[in-house]
C-alpha positions as CSV (number, residue, x, y, z in Angstrom):
1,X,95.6,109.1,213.1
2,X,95.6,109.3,209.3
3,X,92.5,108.5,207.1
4,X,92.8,104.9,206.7
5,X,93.9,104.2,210.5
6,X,90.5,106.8,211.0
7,X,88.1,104.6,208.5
8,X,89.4,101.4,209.8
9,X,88.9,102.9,213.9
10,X,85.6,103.9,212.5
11,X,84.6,100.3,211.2
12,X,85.8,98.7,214.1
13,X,83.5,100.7,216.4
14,X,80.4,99.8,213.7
15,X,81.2,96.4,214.6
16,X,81.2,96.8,218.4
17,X,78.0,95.9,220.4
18,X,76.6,98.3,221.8
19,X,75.4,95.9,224.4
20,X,77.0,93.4,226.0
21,X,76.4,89.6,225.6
22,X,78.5,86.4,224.6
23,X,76.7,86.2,221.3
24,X,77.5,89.9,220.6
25,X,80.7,89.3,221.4
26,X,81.3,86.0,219.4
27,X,79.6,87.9,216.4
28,X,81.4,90.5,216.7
29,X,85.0,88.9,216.8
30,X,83.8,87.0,213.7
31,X,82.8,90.2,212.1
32,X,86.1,92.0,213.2
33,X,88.5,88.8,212.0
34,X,86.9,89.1,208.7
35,X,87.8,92.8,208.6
36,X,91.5,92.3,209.1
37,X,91.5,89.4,206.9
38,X,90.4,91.7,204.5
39,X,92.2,94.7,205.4
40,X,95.8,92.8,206.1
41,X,95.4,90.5,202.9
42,X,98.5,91.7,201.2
43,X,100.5,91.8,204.7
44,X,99.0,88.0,205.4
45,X,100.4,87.1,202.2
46,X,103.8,88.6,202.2
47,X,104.5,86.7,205.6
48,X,103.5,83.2,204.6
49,X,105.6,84.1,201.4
50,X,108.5,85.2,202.8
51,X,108.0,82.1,205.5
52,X,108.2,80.2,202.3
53,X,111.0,81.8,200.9
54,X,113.0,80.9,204.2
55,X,112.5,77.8,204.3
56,X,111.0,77.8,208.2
57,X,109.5,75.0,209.5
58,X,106.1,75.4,211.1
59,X,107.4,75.4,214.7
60,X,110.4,77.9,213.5
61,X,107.2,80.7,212.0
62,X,105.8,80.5,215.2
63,X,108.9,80.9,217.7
64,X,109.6,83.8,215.1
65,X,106.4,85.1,216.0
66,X,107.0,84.6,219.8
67,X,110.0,86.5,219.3
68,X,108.6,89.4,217.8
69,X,105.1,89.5,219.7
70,X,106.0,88.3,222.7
71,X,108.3,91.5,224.1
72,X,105.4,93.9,222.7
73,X,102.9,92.3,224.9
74,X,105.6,92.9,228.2
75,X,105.5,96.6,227.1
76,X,102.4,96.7,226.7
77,X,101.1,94.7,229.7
78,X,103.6,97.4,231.9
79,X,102.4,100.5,230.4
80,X,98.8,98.1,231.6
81,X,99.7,97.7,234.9
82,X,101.5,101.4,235.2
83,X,98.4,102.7,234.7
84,X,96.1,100.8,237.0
85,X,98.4,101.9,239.9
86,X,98.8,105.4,239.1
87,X,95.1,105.1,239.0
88,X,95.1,103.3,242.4
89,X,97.2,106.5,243.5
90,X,95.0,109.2,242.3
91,X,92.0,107.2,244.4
92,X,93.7,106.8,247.4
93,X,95.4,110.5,247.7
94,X,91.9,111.7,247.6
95,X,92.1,113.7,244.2
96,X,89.2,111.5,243.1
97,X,85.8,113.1,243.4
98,X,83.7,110.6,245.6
99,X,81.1,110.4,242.2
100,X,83.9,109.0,240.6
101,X,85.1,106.1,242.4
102,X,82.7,104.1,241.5
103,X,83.5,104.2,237.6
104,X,87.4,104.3,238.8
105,X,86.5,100.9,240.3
106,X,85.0,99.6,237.0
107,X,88.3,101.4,235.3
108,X,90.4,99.4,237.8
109,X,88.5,96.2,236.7
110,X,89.3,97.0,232.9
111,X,93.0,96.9,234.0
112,X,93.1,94.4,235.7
113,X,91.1,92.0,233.0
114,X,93.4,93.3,230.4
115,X,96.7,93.4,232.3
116,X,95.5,89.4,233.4
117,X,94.7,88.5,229.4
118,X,98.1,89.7,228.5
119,X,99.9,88.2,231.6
120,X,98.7,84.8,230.5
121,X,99.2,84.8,226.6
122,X,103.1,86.3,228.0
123,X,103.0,83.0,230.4
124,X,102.2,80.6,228.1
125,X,103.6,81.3,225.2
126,X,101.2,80.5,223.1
127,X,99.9,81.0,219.6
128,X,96.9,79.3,220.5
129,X,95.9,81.0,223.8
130,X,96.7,84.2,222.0
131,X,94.4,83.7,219.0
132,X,91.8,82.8,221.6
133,X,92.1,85.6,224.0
134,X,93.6,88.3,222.0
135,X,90.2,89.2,220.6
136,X,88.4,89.7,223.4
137,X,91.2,92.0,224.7
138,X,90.5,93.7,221.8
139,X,86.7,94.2,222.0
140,X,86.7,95.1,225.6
141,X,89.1,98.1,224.8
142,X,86.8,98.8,221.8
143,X,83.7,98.3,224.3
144,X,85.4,101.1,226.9
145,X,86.0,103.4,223.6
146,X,82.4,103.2,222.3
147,X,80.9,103.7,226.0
148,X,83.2,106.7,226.5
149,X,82.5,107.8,222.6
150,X,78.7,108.0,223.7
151,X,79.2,109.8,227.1
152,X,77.9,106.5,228.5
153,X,79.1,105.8,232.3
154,X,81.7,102.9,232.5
155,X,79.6,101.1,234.6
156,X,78.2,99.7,231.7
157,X,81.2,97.9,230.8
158,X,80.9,95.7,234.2
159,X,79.1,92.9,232.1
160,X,81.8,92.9,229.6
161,X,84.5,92.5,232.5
162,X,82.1,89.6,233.3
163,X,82.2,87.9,229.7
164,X,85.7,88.6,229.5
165,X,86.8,87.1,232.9
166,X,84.5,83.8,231.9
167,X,86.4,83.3,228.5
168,X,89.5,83.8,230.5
169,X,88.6,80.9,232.9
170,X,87.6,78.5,229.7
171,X,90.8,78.9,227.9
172,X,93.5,79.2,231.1
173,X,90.6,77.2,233.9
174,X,94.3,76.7,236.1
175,X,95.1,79.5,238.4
176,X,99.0,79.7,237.8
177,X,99.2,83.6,239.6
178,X,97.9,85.4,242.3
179,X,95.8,87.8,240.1
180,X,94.2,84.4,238.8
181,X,92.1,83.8,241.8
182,X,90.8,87.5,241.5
183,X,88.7,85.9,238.1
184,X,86.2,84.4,240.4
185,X,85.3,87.4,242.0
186,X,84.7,89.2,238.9
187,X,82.7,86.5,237.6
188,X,80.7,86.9,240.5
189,X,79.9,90.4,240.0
190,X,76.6,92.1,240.2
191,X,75.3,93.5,236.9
């Protein structure tokens, strides 16, 4: 990581709650928007120029963004779900400690929200659904990094999964896949 990918990390973790809630987390998207917007001015810019420049039409910039976002999120929604089962492995070979499958579980959960957030901005195509959920993929990574930065146990991050999973349902309320219907029982979770 070079020093301004390090100061930026570093301000994004200032900006992360240290505890969970939906006002932290509406606070602290705002906060975080306003530090891109800030630190991507000049990139922000040179896009809605060069939109200009080519002439697109609204609806061509954004399936020129689909284009370009869109295949990132597959990757990165794999690698996602790649994880989660070589997790899923490790657990059921045994090579887990039984202390640990209980954060391995809250790991899994992480996953799964994240994996599901991606899975639906990929479904729908969407500009919209991505502004709306994109950031709170964003801060529950961050959340995970600052509990693990601390030496705090992941089970902490259980009422994040919870906020998370309850945005999820307001923005995409229709279960279109199977891992859908899993939302509800993360929603019900005991915290």
């Amino acid at each position: 990581m070079n020093e301004k990918e390090g100061l930026l990390f570093s301000r994004l973790m200032e900006l992360t709650p240290d505890e969970p809630s939906e006002e932290a987390y509406i606070m602290a998207i705002e906060r975080i928007y306003k530090l891109f917007t800030e630190e991507f001015k000049g990139g922000i810019y040179a896009i809605a120029d060069a939109a200009i420049n080519v002439e697109m039409t609204p609806t061509e910039l954004e399936e020129e963004l689909k284009n370009i976002i869109l295949p990132e999120l597959v990757k990165l929604k794999s690698d996602i779900d790649r994880t989660s089962e070589r997790l899923l492995e490790k657990a059921l070979d045994g090579r887990l400690p039984e202390e640990e499958l209980e954060e391995m579980d809250v790991l899994d959960r992480f996953l799964f929200i994240e994996s599901n957030i991606l899975g639906i901005i990929i479904e729908t195509g969407s500009l919209e659904t991505a502004g709306e959920l994109s950031p709170y993929f964003l801060l529950l990574m961050l959340r995970l990094l600052k509990l693990l930065q601390n030496g705090k146990s992941l089970t902490e991050l259980l009422e994040d999964i919870k906020i998370v999973a309850g945005k999820i349902r307001e923005v995409h309320p229709t279960p279109s896949a199977v891992d859908d219907y899993f939302l509800d029982e993360l929603l019900e979770l005991d915290t």
